[in-house]
MARKOL-961165 format. One record per atom (N, C-alpha, C): residue number from 1; atom name; x, y, z. Coordinates in nm, 3 decimals, always signed. Layout:
BEGIN
<r NUM 'CA' <X Y Z>>
...
% end
This chain:
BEGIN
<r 1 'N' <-1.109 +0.185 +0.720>>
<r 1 'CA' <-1.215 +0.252 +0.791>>
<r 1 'C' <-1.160 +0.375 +0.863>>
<r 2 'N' <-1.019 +0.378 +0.877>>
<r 2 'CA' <-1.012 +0.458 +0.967>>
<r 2 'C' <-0.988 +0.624 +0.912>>
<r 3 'N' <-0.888 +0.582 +0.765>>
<r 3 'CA' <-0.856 +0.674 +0.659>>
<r 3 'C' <-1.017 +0.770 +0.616>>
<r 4 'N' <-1.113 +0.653 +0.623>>
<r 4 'CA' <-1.235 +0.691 +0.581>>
<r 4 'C' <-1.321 +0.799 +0.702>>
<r 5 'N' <-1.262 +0.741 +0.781>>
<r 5 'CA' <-1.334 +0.832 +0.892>>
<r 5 'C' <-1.257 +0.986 +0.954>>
<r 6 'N' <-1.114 +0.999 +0.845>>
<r 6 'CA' <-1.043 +1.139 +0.860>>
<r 6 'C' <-1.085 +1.195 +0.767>>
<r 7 'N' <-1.106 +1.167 +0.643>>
<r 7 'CA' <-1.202 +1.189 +0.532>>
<r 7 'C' <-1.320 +1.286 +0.532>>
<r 8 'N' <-1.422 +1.212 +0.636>>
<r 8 'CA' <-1.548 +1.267 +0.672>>
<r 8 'C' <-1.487 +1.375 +0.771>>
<r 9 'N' <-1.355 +1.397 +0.850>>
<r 9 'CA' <-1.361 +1.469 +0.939>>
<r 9 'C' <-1.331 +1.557 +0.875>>
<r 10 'N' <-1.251 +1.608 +0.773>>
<r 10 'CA' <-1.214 +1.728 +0.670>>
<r 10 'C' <-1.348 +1.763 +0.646>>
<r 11 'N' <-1.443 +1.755 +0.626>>
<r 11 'CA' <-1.602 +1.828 +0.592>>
<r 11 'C' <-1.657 +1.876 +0.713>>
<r 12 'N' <-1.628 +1.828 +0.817>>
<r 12 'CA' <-1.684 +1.871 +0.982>>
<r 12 'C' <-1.642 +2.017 +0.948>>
<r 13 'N' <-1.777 +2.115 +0.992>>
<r 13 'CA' <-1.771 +2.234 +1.027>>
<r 13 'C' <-1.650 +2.304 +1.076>>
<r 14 'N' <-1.632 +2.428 +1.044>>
<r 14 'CA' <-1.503 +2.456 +1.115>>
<r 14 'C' <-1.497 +2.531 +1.233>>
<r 15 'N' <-1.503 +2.441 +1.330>>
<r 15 'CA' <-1.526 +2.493 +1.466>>
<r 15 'C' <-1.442 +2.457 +1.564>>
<r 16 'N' <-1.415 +2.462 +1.735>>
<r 16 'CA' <-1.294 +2.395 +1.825>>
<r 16 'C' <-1.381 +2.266 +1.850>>
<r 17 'N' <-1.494 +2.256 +1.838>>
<r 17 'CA' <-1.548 +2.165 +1.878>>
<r 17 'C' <-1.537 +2.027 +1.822>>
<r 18 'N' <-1.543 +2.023 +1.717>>
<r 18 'CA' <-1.520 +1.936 +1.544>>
<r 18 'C' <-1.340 +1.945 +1.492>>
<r 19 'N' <-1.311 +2.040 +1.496>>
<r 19 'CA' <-1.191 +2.055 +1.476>>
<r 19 'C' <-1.072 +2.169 +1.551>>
<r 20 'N' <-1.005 +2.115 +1.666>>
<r 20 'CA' <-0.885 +2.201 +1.647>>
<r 20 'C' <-0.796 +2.277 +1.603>>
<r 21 'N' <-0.813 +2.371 +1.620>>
<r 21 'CA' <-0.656 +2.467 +1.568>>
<r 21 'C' <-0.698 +2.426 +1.384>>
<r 22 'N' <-0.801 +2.431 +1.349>>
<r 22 'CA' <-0.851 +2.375 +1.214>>
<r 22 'C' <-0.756 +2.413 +1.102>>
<r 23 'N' <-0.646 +2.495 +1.056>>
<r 23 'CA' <-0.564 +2.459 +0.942>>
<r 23 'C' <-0.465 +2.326 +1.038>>
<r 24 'N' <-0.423 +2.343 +1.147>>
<r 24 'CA' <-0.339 +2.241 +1.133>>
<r 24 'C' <-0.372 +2.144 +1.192>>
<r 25 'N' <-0.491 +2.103 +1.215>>
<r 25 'CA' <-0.591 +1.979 +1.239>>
<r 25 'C' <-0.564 +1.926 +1.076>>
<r 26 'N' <-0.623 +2.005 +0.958>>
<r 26 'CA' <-0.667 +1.943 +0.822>>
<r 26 'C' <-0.532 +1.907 +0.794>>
<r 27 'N' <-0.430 +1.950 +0.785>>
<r 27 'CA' <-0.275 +1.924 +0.777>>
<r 27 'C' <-0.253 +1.780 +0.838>>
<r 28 'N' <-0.277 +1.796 +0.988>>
<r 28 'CA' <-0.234 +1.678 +1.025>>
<r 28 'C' <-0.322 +1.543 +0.993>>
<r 29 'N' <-0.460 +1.590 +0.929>>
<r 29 'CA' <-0.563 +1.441 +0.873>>
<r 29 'C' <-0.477 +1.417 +0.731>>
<r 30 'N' <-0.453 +1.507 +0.684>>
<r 30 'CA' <-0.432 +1.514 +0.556>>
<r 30 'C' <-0.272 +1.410 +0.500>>
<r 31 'N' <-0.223 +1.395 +0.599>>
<r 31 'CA' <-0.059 +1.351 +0.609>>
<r 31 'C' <-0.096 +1.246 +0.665>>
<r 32 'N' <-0.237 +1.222 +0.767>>
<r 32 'CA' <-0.218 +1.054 +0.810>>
<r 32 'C' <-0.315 +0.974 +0.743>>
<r 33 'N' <-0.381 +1.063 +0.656>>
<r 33 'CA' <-0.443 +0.967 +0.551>>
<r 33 'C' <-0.375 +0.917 +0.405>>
<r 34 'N' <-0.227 +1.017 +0.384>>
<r 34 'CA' <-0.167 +0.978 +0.278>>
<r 34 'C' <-0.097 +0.845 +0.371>>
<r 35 'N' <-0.046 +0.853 +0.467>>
<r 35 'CA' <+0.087 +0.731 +0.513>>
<r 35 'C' <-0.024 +0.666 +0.577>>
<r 36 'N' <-0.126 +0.660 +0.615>>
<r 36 'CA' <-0.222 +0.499 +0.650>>
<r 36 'C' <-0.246 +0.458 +0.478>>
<r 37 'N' <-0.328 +0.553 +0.352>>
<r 37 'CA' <-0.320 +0.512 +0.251>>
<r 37 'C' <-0.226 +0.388 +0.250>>
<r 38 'N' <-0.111 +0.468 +0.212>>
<r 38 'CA' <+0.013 +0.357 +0.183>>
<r 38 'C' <+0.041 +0.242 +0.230>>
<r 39 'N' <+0.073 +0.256 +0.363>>
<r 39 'CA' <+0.071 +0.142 +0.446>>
<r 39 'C' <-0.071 +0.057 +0.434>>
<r 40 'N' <-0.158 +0.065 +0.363>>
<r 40 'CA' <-0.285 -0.029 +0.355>>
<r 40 'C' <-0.228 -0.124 +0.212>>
<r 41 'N' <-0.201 -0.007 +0.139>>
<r 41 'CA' <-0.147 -0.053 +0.037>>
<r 41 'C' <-0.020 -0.184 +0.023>>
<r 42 'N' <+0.098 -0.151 +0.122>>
<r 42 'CA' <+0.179 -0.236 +0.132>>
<r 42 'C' <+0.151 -0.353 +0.186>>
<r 43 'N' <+0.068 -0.344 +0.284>>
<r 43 'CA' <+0.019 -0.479 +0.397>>
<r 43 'C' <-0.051 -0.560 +0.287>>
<r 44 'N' <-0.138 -0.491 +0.221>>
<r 44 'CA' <-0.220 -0.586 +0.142>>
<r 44 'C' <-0.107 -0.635 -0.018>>
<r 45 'N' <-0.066 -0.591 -0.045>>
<r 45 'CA' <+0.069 -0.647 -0.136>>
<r 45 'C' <+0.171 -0.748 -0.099>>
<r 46 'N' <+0.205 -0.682 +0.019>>
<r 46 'CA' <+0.279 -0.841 +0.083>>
<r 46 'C' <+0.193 -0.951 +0.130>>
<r 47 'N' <+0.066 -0.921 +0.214>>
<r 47 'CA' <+0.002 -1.052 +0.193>>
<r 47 'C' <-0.032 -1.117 +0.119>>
<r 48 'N' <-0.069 -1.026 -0.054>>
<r 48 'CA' <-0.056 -1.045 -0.125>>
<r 48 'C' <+0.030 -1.180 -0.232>>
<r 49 'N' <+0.169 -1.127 -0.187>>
<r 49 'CA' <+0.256 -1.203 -0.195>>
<r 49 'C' <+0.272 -1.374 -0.116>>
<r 50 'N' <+0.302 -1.352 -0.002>>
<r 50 'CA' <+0.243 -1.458 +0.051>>
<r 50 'C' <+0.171 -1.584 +0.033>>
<r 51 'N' <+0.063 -1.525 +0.008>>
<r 51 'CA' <-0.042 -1.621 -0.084>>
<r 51 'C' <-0.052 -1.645 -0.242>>
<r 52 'N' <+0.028 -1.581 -0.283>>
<r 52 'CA' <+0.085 -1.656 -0.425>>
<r 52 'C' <+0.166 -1.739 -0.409>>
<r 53 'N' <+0.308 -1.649 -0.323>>
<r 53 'CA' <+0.425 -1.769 -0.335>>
<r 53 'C' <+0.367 -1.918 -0.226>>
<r 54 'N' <+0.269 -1.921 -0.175>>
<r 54 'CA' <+0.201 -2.042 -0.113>>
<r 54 'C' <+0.145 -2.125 -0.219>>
<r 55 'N' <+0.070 -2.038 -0.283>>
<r 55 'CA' <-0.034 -2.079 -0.415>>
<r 55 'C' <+0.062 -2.177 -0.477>>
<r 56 'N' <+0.195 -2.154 -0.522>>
<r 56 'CA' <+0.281 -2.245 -0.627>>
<r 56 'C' <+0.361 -2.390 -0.547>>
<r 57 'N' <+0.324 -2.362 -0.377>>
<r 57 'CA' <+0.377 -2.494 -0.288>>
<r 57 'C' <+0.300 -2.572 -0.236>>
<r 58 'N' <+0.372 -2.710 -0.253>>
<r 58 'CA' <+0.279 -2.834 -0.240>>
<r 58 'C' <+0.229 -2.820 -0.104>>
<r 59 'N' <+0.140 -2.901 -0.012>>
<r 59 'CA' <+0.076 -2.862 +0.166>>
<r 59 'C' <+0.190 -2.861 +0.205>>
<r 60 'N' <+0.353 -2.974 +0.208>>
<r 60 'CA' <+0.425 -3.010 +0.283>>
<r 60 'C' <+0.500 -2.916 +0.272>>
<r 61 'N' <+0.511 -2.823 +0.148>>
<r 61 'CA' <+0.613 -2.683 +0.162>>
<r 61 'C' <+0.552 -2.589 +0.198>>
<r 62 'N' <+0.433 -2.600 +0.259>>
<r 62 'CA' <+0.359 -2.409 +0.293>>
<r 62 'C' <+0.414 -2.352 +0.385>>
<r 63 'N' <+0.422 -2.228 +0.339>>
<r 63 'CA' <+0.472 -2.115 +0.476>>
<r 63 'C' <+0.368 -2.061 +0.556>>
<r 64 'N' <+0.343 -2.097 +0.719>>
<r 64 'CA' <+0.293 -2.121 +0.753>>
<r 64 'C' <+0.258 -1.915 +0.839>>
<r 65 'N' <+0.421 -1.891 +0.867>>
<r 65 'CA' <+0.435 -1.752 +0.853>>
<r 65 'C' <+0.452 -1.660 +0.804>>
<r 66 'N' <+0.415 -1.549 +0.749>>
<r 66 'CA' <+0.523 -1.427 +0.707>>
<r 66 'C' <+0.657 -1.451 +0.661>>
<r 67 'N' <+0.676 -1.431 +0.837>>
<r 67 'CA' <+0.813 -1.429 +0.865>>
<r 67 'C' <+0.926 -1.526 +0.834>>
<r 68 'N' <+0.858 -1.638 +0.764>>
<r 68 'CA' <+0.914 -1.772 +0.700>>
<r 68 'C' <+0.950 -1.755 +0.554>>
<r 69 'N' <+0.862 -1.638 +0.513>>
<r 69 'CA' <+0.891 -1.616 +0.345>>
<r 69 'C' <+1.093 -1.673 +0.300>>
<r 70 'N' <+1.065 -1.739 +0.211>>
<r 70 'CA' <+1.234 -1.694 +0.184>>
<r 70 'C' <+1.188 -1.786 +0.021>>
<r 71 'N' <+1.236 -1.705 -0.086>>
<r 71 'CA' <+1.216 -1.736 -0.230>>
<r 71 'C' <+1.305 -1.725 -0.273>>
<r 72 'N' <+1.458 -1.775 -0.327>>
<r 72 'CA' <+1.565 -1.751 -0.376>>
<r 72 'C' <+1.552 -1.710 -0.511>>
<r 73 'N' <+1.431 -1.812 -0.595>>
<r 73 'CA' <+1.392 -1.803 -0.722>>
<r 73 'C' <+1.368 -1.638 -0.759>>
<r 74 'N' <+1.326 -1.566 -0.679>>
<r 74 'CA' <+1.272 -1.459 -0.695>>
<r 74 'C' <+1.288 -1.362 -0.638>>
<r 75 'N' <+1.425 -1.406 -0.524>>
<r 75 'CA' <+1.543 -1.292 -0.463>>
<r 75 'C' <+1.442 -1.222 -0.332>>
<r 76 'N' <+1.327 -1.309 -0.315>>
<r 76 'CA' <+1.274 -1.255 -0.222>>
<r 76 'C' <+1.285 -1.332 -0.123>>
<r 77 'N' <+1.258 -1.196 -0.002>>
<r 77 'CA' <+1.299 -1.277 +0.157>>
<r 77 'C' <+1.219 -1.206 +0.254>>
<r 78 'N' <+1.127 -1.241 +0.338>>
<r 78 'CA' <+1.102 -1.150 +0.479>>
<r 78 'C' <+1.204 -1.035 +0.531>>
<r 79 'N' <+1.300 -1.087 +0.595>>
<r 79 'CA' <+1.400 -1.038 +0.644>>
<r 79 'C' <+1.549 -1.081 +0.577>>
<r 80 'N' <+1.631 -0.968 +0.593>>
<r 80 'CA' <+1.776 -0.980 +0.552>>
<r 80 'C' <+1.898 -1.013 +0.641>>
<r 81 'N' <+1.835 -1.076 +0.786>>
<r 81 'CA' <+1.955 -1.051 +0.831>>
<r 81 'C' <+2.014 -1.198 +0.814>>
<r 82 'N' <+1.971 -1.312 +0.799>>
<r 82 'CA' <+2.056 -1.440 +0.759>>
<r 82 'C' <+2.090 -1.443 +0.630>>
<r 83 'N' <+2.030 -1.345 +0.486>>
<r 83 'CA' <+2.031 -1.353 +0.407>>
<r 83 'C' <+2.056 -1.288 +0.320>>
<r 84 'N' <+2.239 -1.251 +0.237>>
<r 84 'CA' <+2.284 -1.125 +0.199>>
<r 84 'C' <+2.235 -1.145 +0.030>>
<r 85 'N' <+2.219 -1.020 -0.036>>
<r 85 'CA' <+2.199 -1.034 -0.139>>
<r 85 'C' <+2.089 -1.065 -0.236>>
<r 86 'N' <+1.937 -1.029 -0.153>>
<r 86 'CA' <+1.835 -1.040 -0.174>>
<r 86 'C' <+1.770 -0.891 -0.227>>
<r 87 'N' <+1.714 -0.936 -0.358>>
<r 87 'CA' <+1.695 -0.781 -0.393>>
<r 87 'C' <+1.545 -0.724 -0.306>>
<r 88 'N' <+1.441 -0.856 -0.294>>
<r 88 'CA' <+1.322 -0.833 -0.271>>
<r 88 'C' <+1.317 -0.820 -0.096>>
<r 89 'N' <+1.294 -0.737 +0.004>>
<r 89 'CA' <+1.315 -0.778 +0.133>>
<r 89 'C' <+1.182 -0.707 +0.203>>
<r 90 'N' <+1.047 -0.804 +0.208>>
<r 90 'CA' <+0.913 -0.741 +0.248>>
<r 90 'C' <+0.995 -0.646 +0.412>>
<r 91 'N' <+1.030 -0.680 +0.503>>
<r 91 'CA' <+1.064 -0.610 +0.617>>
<r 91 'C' <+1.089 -0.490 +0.566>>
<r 92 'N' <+1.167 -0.442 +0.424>>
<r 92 'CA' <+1.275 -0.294 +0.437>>
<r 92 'C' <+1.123 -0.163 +0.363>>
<r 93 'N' <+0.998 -0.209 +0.415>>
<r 93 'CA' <+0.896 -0.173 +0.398>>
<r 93 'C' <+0.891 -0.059 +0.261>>
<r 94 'N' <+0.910 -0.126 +0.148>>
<r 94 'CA' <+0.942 -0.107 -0.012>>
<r 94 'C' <+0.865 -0.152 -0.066>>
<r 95 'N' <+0.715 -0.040 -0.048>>
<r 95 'CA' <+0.614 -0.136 -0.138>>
<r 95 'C' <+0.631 -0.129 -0.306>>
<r 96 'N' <+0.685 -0.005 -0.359>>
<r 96 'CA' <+0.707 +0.001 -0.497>>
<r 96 'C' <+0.795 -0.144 -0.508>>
<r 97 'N' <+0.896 -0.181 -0.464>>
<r 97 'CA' <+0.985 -0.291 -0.503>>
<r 97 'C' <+0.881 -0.427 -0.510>>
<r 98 'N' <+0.802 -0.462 -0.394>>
<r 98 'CA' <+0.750 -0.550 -0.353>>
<r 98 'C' <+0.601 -0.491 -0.467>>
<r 99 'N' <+0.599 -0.404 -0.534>>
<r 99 'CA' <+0.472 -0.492 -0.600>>
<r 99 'C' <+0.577 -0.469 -0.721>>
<r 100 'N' <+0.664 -0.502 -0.736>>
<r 100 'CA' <+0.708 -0.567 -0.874>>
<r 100 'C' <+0.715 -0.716 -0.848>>
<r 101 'N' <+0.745 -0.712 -0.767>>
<r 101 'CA' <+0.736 -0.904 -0.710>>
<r 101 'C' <+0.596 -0.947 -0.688>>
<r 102 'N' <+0.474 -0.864 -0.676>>
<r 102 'CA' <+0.343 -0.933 -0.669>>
<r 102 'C' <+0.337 -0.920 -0.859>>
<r 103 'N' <+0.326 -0.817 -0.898>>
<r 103 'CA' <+0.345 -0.856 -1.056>>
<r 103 'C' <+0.419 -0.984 -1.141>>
<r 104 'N' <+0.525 -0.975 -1.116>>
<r 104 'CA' <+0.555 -1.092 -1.126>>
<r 104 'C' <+0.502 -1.241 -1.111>>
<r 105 'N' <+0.478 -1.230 -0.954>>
<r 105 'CA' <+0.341 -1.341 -0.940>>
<r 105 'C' <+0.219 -1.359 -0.985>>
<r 106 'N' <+0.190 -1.218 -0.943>>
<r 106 'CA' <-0.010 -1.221 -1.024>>
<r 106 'C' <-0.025 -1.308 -1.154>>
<r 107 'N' <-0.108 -1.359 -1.107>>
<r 107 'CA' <-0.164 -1.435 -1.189>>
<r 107 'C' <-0.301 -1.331 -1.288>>
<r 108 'N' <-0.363 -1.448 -1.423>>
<r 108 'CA' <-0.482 -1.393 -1.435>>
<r 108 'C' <-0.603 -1.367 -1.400>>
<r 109 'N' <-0.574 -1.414 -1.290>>
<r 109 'CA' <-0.696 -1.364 -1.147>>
<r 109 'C' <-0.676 -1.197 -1.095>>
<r 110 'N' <-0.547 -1.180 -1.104>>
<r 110 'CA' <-0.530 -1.018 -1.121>>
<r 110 'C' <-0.584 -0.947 -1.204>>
<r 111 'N' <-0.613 -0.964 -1.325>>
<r 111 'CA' <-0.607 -0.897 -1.449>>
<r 111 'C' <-0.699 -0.759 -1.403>>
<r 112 'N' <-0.756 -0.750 -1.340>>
<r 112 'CA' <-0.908 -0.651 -1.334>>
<r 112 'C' <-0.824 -0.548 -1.216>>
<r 113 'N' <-0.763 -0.582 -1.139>>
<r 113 'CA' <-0.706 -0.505 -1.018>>
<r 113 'C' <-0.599 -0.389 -1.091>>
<r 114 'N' <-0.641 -0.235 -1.036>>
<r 114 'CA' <-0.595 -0.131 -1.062>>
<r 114 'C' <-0.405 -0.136 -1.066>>
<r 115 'N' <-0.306 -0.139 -1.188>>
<r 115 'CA' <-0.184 -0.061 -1.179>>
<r 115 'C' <-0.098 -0.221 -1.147>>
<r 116 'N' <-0.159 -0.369 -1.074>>
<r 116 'CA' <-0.113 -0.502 -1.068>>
<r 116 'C' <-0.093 -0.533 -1.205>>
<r 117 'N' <-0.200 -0.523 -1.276>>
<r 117 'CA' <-0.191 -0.624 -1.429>>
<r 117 'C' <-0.125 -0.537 -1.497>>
<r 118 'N' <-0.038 -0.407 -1.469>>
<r 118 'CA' <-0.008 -0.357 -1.596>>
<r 118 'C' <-0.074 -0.263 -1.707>>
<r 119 'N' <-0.201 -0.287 -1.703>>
<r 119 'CA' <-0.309 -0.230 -1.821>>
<r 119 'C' <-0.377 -0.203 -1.785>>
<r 120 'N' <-0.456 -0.206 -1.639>>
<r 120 'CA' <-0.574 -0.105 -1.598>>
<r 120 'C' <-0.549 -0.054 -1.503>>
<r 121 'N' <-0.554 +0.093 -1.510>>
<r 121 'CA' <-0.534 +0.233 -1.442>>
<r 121 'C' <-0.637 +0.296 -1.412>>
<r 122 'N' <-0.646 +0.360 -1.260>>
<r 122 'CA' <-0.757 +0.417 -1.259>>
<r 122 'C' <-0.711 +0.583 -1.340>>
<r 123 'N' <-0.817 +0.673 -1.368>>
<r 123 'CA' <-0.834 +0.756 -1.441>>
<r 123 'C' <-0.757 +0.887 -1.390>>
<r 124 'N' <-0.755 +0.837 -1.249>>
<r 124 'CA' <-0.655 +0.966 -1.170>>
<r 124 'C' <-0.555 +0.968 -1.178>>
<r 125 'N' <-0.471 +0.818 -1.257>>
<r 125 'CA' <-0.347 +0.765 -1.174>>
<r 125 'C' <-0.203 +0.837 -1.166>>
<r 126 'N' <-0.255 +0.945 -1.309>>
<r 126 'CA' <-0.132 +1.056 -1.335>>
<r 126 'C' <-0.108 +1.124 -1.260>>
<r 127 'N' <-0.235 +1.161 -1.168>>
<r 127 'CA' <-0.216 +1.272 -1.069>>
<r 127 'C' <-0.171 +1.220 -0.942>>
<r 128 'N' <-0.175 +1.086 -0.881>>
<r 128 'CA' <-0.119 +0.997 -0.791>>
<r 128 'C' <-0.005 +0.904 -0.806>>
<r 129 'N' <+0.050 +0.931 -0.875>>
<r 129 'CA' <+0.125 +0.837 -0.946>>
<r 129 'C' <+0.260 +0.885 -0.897>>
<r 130 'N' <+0.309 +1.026 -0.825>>
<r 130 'CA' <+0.379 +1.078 -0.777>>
<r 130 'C' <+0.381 +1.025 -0.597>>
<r 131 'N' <+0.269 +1.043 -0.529>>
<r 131 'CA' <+0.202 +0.985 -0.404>>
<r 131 'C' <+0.277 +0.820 -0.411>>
<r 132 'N' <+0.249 +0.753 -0.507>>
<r 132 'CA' <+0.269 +0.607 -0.505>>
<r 132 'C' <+0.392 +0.611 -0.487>>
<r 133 'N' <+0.465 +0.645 -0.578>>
<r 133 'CA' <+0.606 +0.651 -0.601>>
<r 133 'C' <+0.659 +0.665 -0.465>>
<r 134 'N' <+0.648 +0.776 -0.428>>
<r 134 'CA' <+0.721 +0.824 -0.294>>
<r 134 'C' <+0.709 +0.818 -0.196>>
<r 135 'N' <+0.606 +0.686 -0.171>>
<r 135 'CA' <+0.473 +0.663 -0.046>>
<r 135 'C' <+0.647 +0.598 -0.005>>
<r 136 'N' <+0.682 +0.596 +0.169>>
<r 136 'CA' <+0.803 +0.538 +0.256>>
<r 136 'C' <+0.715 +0.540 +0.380>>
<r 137 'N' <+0.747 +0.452 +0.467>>
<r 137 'CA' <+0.701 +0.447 +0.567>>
<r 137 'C' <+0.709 +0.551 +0.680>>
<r 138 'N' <+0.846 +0.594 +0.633>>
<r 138 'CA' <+0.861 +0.724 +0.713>>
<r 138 'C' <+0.815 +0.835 +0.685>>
<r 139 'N' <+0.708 +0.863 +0.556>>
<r 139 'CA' <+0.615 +0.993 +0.543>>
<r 139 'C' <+0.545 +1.088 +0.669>>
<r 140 'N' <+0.523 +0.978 +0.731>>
<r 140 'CA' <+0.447 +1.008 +0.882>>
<r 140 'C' <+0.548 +1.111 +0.944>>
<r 141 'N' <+0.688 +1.069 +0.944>>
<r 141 'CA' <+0.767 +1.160 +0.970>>
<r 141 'C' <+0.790 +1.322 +0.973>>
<r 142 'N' <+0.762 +1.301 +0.796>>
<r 142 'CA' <+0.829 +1.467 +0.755>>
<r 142 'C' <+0.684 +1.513 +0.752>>
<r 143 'N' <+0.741 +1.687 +0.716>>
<r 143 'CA' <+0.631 +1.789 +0.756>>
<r 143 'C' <+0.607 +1.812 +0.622>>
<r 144 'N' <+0.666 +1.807 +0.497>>
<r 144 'CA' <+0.641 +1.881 +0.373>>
<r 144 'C' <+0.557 +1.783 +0.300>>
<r 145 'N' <+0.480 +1.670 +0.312>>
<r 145 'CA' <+0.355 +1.604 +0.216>>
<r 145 'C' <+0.288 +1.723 +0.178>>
<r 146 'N' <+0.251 +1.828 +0.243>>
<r 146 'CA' <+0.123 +1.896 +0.158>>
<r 146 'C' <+0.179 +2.023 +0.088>>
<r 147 'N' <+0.345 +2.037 +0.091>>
<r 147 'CA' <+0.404 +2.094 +0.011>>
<r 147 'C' <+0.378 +2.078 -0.100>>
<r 148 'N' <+0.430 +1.931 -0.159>>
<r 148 'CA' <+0.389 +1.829 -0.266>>
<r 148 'C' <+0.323 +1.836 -0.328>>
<r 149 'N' <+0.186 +1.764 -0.248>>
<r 149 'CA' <+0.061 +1.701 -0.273>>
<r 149 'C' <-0.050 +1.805 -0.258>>
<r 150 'N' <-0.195 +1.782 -0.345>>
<r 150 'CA' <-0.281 +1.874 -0.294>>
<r 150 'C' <-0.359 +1.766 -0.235>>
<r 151 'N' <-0.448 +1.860 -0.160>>
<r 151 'CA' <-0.562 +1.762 -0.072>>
<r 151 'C' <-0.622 +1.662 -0.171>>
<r 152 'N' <-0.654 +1.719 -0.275>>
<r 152 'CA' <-0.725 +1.583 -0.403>>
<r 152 'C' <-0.634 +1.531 -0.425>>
<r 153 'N' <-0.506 +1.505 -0.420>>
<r 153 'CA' <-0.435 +1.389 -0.500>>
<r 153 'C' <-0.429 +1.318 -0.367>>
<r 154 'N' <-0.428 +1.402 -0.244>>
<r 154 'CA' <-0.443 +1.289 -0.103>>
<r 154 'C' <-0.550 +1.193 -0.098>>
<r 155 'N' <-0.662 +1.245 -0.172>>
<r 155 'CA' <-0.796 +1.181 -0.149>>
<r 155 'C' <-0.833 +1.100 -0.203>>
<r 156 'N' <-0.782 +1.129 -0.341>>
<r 156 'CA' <-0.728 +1.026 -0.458>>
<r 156 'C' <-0.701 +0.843 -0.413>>
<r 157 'N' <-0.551 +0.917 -0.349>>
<r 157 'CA' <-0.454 +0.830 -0.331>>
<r 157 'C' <-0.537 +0.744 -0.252>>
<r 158 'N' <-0.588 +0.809 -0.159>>
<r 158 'CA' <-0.690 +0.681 -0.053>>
<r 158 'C' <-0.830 +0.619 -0.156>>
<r 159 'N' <-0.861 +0.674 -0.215>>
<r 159 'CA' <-0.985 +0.574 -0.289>>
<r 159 'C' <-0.869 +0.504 -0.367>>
<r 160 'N' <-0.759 +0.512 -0.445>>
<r 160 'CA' <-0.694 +0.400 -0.496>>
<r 160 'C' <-0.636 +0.305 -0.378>>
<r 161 'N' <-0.630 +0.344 -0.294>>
<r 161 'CA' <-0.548 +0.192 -0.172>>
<r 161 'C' <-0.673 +0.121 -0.151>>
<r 162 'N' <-0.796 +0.186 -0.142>>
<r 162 'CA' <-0.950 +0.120 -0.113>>
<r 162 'C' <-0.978 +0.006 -0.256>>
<r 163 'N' <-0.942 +0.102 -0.405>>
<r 163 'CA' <-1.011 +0.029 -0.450>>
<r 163 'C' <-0.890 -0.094 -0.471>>
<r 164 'N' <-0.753 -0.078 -0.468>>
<r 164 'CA' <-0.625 -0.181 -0.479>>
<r 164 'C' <-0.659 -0.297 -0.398>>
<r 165 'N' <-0.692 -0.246 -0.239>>
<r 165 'CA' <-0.734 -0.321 -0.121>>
<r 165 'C' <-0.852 -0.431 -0.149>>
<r 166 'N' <-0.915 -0.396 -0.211>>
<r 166 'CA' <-1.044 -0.448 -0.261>>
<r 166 'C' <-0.997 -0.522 -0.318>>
<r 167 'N' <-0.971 -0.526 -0.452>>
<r 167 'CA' <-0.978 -0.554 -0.591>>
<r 167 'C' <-0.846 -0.700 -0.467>>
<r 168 'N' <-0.758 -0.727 -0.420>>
<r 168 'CA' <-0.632 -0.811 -0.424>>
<r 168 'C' <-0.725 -0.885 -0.301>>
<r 169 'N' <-0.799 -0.818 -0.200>>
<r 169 'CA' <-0.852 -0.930 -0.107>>
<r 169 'C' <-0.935 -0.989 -0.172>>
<r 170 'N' <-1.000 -0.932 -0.285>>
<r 170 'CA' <-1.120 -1.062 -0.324>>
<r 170 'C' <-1.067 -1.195 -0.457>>
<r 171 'N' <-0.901 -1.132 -0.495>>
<r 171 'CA' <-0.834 -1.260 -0.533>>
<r 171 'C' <-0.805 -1.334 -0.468>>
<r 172 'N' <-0.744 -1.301 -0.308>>
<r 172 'CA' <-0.693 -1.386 -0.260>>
<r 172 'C' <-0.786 -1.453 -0.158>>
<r 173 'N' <-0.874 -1.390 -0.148>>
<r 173 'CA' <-0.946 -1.489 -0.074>>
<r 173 'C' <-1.039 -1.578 -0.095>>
<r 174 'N' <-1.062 -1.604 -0.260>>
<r 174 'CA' <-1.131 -1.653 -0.330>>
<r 174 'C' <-1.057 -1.805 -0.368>>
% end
């Protein structure tokens, strides 16, 4: 909602009233709708996760937290610091890594969800597919995203975390 509501603010008139200092108002919507994108994206992948690797444990083995994750089978772990040698580590906030590990899991309840199953892509995905790649938590950071990126592959990128977001909460909560 919130990505959605910087969205609508890029069309607000260009005035001080609606928008500040308006090129570097649209700059600065434009950079926190690519790194909220992402980060919607990752939260919902690792919960993602979560509730698969639950899905395959009996009541008496459920992880009750997050922060309890630990999968040896599958080199995945919450955190690394009791645990050397884990390739998968949801904390080192690596969503490209971590949705190879929801792939892995997904089931055929995935099959329909955008870039998870492998075989269905949305139609943009060539032009975002750079955005995905390089989405880090620390984007928020640097100044050069709109070096990169144009405003449509930003805009892009957020209707794909919407429709990803979608498409994985109504597996898992089903």
């Amino acid at each position: 909602m919130t990505c959605q509501y910087m969205v609508e603010c890029l069309t607000l008139p260009d005035n001080t009233l609606h928008k500040p200092l308006s090129s570097s108002y649209k700059s600065y919507l434009l950079k926190n709708i690519y790194y909220l994108s992402g980060y919607t994206i990752e939260s919902i992948v690792n919960f993602a996760i979560y509730e698969c690797v639950n899905d395959t444990k009996p009541r008496h083995q459920k992880i009750w937290r997050v922060d309890q994750l630990h999968e040896p089978s599958l080199s995945l772990v919450f955190k690394d610091r009791r645990y050397v040698g884990f390739r998968y580590v949801i904390a080192w906030h690596n969503f490209q890594k971590n949705m190879e590990v929801l792939n892995i899991l997904a089931t055929s309840k995935f099959s329909q969800i955008p870039v998870i199953s492998g075989t269905h892509y949305p139609i943009y995905w060539g032009s975002i597919q750079p955005l995905f790649d390089n989405w880090e938590a620390q984007v928020r950071y640097k100044n050069n995203v709109l070096n990169l990126y144009t405003e449509q592959q930003i805009l892009d990128f957020f209707k794909f975390s919407t429709e990803l977001y979608t498409g994985i909460r109504s597996c898992i909560t089903t």
